[in-house]
C-alpha atoms as a printed R data frame, in Angstrom:
    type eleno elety resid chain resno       x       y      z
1   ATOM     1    CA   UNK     A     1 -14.677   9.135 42.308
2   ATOM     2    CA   UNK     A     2 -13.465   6.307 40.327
3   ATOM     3    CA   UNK     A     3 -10.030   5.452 39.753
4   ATOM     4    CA   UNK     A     4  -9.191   4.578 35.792
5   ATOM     5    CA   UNK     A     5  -6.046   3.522 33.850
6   ATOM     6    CA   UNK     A     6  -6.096   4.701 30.720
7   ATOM     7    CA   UNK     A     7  -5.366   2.510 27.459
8   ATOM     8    CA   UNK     A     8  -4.309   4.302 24.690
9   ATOM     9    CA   UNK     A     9  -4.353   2.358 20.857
10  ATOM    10    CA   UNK     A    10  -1.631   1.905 18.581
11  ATOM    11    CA   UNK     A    11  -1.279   1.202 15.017
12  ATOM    12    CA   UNK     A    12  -4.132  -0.239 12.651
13  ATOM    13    CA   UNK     A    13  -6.727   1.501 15.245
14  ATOM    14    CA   UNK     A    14  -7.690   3.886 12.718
15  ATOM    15    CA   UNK     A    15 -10.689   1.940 10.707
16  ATOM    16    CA   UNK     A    16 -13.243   3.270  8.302
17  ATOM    17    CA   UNK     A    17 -15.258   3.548 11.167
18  ATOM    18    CA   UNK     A    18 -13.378   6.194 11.970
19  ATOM    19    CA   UNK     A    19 -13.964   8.602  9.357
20  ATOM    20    CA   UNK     A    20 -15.515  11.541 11.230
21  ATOM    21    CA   UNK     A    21 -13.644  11.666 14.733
22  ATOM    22    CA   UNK     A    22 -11.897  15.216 14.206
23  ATOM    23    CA   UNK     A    23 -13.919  18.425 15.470
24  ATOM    24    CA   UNK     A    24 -12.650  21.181 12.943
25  ATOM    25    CA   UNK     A    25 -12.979  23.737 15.731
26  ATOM    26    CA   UNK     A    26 -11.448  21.922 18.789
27  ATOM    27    CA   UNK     A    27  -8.968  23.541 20.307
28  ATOM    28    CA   UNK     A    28  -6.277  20.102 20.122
29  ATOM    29    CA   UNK     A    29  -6.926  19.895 16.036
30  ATOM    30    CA   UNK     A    30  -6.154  23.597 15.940
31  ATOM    31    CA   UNK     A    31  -3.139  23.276 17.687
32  ATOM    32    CA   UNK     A    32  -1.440  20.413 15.822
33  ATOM    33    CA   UNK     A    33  -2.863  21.709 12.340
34  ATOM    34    CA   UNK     A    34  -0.192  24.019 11.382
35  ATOM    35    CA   UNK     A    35   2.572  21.492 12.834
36  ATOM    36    CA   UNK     A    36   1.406  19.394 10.121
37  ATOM    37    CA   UNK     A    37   1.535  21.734  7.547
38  ATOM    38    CA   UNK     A    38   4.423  22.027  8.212
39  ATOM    39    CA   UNK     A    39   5.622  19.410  7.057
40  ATOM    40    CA   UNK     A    40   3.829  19.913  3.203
41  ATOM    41    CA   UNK     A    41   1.301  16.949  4.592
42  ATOM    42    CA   UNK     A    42  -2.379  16.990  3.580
43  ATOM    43    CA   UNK     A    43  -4.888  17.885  6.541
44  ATOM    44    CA   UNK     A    44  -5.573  15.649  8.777
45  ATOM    45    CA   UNK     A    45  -9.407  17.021  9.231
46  ATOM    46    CA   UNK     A    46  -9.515  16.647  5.712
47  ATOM    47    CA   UNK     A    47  -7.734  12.877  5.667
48  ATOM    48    CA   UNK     A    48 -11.002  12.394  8.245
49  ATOM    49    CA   UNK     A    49 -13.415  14.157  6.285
50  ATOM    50    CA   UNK     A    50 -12.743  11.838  3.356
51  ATOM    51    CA   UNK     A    51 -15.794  10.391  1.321
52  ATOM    52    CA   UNK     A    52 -14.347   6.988  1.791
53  ATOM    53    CA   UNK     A    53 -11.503   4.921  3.793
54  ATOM    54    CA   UNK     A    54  -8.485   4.794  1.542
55  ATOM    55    CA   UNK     A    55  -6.245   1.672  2.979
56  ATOM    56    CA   UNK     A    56  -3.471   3.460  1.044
57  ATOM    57    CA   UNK     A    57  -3.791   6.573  1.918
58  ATOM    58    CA   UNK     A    58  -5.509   6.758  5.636
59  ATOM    59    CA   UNK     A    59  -2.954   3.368  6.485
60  ATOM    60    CA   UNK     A    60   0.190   4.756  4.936
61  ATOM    61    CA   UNK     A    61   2.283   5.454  8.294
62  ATOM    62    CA   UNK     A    62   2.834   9.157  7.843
63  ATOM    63    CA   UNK     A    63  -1.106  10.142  8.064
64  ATOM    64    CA   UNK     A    64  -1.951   7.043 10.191
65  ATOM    65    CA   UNK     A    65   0.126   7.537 13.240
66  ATOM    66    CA   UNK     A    66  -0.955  11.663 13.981
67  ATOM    67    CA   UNK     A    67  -4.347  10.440 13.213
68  ATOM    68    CA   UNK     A    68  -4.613   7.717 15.675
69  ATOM    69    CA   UNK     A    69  -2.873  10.434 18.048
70  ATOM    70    CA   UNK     A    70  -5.065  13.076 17.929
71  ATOM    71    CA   UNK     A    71  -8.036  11.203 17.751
72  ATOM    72    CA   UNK     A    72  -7.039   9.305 21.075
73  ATOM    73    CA   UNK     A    73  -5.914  12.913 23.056
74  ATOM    74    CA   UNK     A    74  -9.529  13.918 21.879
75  ATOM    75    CA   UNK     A    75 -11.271  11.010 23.535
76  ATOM    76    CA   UNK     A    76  -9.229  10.995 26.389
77  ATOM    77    CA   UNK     A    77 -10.624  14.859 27.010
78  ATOM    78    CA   UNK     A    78 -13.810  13.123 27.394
79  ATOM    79    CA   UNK     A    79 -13.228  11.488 30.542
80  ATOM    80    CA   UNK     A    80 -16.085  12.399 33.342
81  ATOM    81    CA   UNK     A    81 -15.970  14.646 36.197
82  ATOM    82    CA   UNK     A    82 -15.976  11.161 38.479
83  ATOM    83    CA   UNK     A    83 -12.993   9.508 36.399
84  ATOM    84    CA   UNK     A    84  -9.884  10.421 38.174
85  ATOM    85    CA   UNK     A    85  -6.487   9.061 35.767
86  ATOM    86    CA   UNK     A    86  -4.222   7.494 38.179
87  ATOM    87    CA   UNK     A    87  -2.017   5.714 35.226
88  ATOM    88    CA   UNK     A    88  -1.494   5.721 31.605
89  ATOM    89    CA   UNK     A    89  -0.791   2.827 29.232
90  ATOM    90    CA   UNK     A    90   0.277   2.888 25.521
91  ATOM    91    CA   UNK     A    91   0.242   0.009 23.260
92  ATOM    92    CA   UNK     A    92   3.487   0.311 21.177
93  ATOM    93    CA   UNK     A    93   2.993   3.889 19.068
94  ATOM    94    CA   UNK     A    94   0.358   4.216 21.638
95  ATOM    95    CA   UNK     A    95   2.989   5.276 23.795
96  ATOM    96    CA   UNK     A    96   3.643   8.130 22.337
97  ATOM    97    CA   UNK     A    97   0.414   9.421 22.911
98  ATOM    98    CA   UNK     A    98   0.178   8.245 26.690
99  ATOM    99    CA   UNK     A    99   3.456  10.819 26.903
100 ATOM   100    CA   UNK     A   100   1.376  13.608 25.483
101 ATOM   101    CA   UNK     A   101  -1.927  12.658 27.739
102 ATOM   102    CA   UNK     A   102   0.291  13.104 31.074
103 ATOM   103    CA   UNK     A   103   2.222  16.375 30.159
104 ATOM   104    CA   UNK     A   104   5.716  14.518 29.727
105 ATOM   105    CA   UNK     A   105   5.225  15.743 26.350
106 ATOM   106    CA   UNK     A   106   3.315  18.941 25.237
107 ATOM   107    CA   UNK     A   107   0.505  18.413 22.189
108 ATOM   108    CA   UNK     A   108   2.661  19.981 19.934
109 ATOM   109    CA   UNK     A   109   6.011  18.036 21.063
110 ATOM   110    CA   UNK     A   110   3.945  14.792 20.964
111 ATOM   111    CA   UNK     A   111   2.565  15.080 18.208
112 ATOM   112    CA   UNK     A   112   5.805  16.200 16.058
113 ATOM   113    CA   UNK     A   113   7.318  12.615 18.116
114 ATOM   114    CA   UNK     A   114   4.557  10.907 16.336
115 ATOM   115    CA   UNK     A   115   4.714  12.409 12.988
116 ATOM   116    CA   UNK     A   116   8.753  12.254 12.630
117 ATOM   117    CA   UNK     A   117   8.465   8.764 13.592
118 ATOM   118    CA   UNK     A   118   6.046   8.162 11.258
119 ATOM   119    CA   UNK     A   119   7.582   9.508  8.551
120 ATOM   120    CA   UNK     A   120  11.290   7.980  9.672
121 ATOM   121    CA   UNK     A   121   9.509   4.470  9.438
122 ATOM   122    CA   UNK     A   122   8.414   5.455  5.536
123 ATOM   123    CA   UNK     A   123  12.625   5.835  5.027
124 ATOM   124    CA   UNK     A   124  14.528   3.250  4.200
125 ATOM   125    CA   UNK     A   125  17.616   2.353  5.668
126 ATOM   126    CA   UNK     A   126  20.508   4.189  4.482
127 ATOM   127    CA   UNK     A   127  22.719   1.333  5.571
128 ATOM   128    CA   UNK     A   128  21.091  -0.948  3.372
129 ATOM   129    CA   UNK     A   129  19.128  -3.459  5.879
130 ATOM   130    CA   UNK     A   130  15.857  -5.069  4.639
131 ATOM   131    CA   UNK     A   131  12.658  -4.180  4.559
132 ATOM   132    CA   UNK     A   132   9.860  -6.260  6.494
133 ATOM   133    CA   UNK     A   133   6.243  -6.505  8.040
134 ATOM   134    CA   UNK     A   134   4.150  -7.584 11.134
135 ATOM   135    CA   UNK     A   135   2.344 -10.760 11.053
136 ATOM   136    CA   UNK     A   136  -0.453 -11.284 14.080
137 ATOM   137    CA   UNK     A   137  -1.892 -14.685 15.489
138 ATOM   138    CA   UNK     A   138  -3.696 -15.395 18.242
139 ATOM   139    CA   UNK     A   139  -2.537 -17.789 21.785
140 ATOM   140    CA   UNK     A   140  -6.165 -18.064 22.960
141 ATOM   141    CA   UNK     A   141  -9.447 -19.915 21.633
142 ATOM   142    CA   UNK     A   142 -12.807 -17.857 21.584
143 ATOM   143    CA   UNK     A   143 -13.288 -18.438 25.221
144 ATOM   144    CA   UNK     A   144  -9.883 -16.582 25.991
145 ATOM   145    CA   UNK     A   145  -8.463 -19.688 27.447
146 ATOM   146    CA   UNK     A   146  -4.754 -19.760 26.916
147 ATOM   147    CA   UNK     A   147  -4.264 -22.680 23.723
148 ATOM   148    CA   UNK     A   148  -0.553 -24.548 23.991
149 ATOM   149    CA   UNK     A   149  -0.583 -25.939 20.443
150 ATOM   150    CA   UNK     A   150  -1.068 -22.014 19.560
151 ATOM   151    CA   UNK     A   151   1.781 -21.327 21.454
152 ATOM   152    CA   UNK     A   152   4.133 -24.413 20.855
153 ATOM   153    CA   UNK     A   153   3.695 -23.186 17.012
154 ATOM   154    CA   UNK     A   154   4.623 -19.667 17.308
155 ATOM   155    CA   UNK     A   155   8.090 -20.869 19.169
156 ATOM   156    CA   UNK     A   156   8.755 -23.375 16.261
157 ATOM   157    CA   UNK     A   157   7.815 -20.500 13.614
158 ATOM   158    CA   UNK     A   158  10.390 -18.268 15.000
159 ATOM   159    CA   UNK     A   159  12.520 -21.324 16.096
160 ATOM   160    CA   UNK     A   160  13.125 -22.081 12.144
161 ATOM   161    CA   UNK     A   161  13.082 -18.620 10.839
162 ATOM   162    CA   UNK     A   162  16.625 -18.603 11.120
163 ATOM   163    CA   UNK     A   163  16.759 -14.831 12.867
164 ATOM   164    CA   UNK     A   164  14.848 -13.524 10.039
165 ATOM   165    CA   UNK     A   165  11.623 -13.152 12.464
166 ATOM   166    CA   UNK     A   166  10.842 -12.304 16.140
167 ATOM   167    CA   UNK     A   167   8.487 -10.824 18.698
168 ATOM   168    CA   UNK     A   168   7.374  -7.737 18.081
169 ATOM   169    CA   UNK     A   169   4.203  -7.049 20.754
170 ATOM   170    CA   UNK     A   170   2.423  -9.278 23.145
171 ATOM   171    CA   UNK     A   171  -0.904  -7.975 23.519
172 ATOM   172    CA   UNK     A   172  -1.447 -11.138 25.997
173 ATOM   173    CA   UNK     A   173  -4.461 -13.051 23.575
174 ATOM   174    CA   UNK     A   174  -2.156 -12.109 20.504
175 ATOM   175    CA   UNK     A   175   1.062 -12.215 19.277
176 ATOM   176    CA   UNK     A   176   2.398  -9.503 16.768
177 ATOM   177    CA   UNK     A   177   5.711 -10.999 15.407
178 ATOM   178    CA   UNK     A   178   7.594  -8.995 12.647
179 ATOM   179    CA   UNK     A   179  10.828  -9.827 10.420
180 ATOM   180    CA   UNK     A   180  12.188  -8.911  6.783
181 ATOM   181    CA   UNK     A   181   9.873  -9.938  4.128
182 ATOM   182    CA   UNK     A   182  11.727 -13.330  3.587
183 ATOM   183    CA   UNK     A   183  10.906 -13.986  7.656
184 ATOM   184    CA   UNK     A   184   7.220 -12.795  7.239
185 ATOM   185    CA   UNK     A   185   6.921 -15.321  4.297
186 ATOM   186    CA   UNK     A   186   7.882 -17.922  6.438
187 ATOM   187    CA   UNK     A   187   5.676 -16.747  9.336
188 ATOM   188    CA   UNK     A   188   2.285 -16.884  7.087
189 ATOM   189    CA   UNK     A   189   3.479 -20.535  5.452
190 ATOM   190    CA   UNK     A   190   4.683 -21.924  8.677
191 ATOM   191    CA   UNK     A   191   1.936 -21.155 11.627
192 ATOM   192    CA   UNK     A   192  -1.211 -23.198 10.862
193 ATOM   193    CA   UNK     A   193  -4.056 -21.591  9.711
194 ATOM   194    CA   UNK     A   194  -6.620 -20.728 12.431
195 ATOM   195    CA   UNK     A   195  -9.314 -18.998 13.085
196 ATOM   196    CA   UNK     A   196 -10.791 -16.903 16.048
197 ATOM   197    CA   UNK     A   197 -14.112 -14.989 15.936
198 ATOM   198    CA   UNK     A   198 -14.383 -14.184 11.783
199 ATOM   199    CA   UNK     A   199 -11.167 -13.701 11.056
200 ATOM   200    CA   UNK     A   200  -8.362 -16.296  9.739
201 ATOM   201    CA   UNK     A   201  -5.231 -15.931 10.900
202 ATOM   202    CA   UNK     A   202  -1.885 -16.099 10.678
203 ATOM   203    CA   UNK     A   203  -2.796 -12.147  9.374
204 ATOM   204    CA   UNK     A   204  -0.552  -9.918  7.615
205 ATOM   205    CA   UNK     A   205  -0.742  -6.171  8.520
206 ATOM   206    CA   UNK     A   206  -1.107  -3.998  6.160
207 ATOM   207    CA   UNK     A   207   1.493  -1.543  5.091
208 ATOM   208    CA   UNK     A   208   3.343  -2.280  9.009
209 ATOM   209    CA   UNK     A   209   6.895  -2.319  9.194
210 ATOM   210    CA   UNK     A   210   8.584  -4.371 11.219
211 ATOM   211    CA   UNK     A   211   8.910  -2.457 14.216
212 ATOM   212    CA   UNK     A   212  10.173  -2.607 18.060
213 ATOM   213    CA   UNK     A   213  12.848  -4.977 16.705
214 ATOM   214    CA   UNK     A   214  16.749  -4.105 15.787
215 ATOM   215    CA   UNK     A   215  15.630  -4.184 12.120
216 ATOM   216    CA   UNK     A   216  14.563  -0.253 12.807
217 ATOM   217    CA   UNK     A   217  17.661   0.706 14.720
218 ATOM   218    CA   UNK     A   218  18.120   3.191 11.835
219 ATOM   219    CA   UNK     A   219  14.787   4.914 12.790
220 ATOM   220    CA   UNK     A   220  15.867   5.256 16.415
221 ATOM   221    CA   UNK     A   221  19.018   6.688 15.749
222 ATOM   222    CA   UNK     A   222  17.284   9.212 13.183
223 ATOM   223    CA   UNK     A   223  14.381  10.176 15.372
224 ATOM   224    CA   UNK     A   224  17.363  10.751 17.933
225 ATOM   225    CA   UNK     A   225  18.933  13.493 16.100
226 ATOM   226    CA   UNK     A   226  15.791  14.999 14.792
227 ATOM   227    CA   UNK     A   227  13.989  15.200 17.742
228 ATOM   228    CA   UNK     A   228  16.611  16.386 20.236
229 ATOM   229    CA   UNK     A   229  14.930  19.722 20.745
230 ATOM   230    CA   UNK     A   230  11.525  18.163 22.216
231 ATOM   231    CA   UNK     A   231  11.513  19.383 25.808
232 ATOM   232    CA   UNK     A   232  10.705  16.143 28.307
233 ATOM   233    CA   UNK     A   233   8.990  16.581 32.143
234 ATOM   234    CA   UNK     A   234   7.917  14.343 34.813
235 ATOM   235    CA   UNK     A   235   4.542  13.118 33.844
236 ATOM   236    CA   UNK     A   236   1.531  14.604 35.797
237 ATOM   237    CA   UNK     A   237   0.204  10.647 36.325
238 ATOM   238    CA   UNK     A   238   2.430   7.585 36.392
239 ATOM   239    CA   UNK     A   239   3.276   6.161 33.100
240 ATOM   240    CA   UNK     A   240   3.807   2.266 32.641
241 ATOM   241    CA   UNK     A   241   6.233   1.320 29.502
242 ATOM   242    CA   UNK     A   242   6.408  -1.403 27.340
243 ATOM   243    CA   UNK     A   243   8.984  -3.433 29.612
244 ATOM   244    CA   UNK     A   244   6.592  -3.022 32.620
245 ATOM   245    CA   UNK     A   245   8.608  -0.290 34.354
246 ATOM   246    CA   UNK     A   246   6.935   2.827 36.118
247 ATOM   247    CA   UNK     A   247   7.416   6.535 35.375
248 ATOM   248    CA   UNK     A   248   6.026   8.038 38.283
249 ATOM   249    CA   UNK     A   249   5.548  12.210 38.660
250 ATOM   250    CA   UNK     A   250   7.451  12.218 41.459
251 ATOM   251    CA   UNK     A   251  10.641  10.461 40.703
252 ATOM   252    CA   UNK     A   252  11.383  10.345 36.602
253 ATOM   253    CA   UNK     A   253  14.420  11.004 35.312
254 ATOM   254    CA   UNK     A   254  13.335  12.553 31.653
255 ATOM   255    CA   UNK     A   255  17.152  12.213 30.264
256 ATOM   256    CA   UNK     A   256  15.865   8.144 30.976
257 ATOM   257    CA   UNK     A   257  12.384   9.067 29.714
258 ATOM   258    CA   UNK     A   258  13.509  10.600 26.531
259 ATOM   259    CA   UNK     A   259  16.371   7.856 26.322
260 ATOM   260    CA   UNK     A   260  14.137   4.998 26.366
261 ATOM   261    CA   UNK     A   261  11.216   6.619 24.038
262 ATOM   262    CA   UNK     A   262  13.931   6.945 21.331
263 ATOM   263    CA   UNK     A   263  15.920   4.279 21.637
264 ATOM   264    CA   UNK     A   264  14.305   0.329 23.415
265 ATOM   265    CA   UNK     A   265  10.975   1.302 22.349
266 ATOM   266    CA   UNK     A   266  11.302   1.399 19.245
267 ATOM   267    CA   UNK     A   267  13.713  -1.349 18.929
268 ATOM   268    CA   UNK     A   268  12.688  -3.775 20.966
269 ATOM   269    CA   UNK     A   269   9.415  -5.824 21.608
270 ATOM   270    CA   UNK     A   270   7.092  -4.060 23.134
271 ATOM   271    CA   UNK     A   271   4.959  -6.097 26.441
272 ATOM   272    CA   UNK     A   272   1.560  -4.926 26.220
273 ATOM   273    CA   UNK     A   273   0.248  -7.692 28.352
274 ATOM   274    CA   UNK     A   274   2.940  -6.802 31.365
275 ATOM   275    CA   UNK     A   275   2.731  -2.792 31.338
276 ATOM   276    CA   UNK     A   276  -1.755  -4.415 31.937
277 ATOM   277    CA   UNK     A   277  -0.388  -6.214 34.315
278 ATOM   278    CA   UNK     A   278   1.675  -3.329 36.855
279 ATOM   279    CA   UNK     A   279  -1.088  -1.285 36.384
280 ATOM   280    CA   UNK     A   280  -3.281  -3.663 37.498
281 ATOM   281    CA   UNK     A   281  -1.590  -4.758 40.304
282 ATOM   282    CA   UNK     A   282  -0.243  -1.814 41.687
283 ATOM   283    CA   UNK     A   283  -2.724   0.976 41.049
284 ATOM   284    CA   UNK     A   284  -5.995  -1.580 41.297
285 ATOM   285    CA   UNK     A   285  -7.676   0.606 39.188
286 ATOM   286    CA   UNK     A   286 -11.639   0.838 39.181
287 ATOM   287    CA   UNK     A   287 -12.022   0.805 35.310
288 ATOM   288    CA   UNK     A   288 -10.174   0.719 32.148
289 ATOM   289    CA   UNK     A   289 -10.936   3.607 29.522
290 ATOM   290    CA   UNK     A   290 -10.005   2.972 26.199
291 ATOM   291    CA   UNK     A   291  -9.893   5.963 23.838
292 ATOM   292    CA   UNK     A   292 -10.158   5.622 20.230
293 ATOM   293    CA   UNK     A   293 -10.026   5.653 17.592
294 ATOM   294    CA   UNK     A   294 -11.168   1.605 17.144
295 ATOM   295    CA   UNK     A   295 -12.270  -1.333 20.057
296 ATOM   296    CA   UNK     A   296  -9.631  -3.557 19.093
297 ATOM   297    CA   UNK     A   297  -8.054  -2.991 22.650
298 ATOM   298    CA   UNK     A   298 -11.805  -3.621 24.279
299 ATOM   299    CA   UNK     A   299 -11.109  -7.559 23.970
300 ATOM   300    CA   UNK     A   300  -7.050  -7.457 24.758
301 ATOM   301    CA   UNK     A   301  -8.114  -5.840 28.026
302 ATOM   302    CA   UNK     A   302 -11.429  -8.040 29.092
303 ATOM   303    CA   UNK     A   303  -8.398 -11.137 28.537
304 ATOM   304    CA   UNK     A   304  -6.205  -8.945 30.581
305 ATOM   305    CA   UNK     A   305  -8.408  -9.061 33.459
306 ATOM   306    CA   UNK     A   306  -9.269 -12.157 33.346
307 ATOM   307    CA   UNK     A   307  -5.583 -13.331 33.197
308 ATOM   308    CA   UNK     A   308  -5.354 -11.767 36.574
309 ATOM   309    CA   UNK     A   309  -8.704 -12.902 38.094
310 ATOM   310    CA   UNK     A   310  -9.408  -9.411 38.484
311 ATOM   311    CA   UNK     A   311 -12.365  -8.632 41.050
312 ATOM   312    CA   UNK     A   312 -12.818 -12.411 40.893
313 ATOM   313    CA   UNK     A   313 -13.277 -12.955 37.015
314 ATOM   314    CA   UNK     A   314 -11.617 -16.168 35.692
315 ATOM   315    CA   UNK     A   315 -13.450 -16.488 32.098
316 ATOM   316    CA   UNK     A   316 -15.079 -14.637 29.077
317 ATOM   317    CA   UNK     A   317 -18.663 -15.076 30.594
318 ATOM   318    CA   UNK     A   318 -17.969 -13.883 33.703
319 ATOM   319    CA   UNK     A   319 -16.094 -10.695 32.387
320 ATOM   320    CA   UNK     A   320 -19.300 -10.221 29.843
321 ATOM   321    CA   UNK     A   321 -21.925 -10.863 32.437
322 ATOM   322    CA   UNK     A   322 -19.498  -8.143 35.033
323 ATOM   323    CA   UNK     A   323 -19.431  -5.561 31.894
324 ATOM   324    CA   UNK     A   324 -23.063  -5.376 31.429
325 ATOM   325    CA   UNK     A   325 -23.949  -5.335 34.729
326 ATOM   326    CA   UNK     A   326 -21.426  -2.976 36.374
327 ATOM   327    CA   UNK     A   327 -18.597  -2.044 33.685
328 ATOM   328    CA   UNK     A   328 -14.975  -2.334 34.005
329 ATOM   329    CA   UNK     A   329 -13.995  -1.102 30.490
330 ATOM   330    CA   UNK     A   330 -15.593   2.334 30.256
331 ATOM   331    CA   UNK     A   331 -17.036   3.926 27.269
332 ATOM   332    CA   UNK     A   332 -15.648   6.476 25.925
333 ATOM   333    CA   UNK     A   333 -17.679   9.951 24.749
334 ATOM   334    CA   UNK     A   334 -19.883   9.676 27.531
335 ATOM   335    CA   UNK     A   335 -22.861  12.313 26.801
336 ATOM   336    CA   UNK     A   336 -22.099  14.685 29.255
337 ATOM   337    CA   UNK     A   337 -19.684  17.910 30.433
338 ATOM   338    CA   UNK     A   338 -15.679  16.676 30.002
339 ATOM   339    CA   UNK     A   339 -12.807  17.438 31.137
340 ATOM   340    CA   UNK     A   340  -9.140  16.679 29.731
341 ATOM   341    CA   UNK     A   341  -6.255  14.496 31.407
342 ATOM   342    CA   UNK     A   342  -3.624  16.625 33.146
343 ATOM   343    CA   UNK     A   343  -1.421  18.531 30.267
């Protein structure tokens, strides 16, 4: 039996590669269906089914978030017989479905948390605040060797942005930074152009807000009062947050649970590369399974691992050589009889 902490994606993990994930007849689509409608929203089987990947439509936050939510609950279900869950990981929305995965959340209760939220980010601000975006660039060269200058010029960026910018998610390799749209102008004119693997960076993402900073403390305190009826539990495996901390089955308080889904997490930046790094070091996991939709998480987690020298690796080519040979990631929708993660 192997032991496996499971990574579930956040935004922008739902590509044109995509198109095609949803089963019509799977017993998870059928059951989150009718939440959806709701809400008057289009289908998300037929948002999936679409001739053709729509930025606008398939990006906008509202069909985005409860796709990359259902798609991930259905490739966790695919998890072999020998793959025992001992932890769960979220990156940023992503946490929303790692509360859904463990049973702190039902399907249906996660998956109206990820739709209201969705939709909540669409508002405005009814006190007026500014709107904003997410700007990512990389602290690592293409050998995932930590880069200084990369770093020295994010802390000037946000040193001169005058408040209008800050962190928004450290995925270890990356930085996601967000601010109002004057502080993501200065972002893309003030980091120096770079570029790692194909793509140039500093990178603008598309139609992001700027979230898990104070700029959406008016989401928060909406999602607070719209959600208070979702019914929170222990999780049936140990959760790891976006600070680092542990939710553990045995000893979570969900008033805390619910408190900090609704309120920090969303307003504060969220530590992808720490919540790794606990499970890591205190459940030594055998693998890491990364459900879809997307493999933009399969290179934040080889640097992971190699930030912690885990099972002796200390570069790119020796976590390569170690993947083909006897993988640590493991691929998801393994051909064979599944099971789901605890509900």
């Amino acid at each position: 039996m192997s032991r496996v902490a499971v990574v579930f994606p956040g935004r922008g993990s739902y590509t044109a590669a995509s198109l095609g994930s949803l089963d019509p007849a799977h017993p998870l689509v059928a059951e989150v269906e009718p939440v959806r409608a709701d809400y008057g929203l289009v289908s998300l089987v037929e948002l999936d089914r679409s001739a053709r990947f729509d930025p606008r439509t398939h990006l906008l936050p509202a069909n985005a978030g409860p796709l990359i939510y259902l798609v991930s609950l259905l490739d966790a279900a695919t998890l072999p017989e020998d793959a025992e869950p001992v932890v769960a990981v979220g990156s940023a929305a992503g946490w929303y479905t790692a509360l859904a995965a463990t049973g702190a959340l039902s399907v249906t209760d996660g998956f109206r948390l990820v739709q209201e939220m969705s939709l909540l980010e669409q508002e405005p601000p009814t006190e007026g605040g500014p709107a904003g975006g997410q700007v990512i660039y990389p602290l690592v060269g293409a050998d995932w060797r930590p880069d200084p200058a990369l770093a020295q010029a994010v802390d000037e960026a946000l040193a001169s942005a005058d408040g209008s910018a800050q962190r928004s998610l450290d995925l270890g390799g990356y930085l996601v930074l967000a601010g109002t749209e004057e502080g993501v102008e200065h972002l893309m004119a003030a980091l120096p152009p770079t570029h790692l693997g194909e793509r140039r960076y500093p990178l603008r993402l598309a139609l992001h807000g700027p979230y898990q900073t104070p700029l959406v403390a008016h989401v928060a305190k909406r999602a607070r009062e719209r959600l208070a009826s979702l019914s929170w539990k222990a999780p049936e495996i140990a959760l790891v947050d976006g600070r680092g901390a542990r939710w553990s089955p045995w000893s979570t308080d969900t008033d805390a649970l619910r408190d900090y889904s609704l309120g920090e997490q969303v307003t504060t930046p969220f530590d992808l590369a720490a919540s790794l790094r606990v499970a890591l070091r205190e459940w030594a996991p055998d693998m890491l399974a990364l459900p879809g939709p997307g493999t933009a998480l399969g290179s934040i987690c080889g640097q992971a691992l190699v930030r912690e020298g885990y099972r002796g690796l200390h570069s790119r080519a020796e976590f390569e050589e170690h993947q083909r040979r006897d993988p640590l990631i493991l691929p998801m929708r393994p051909m064979r009889p599944m099971r789901p993660m605890p509900r």
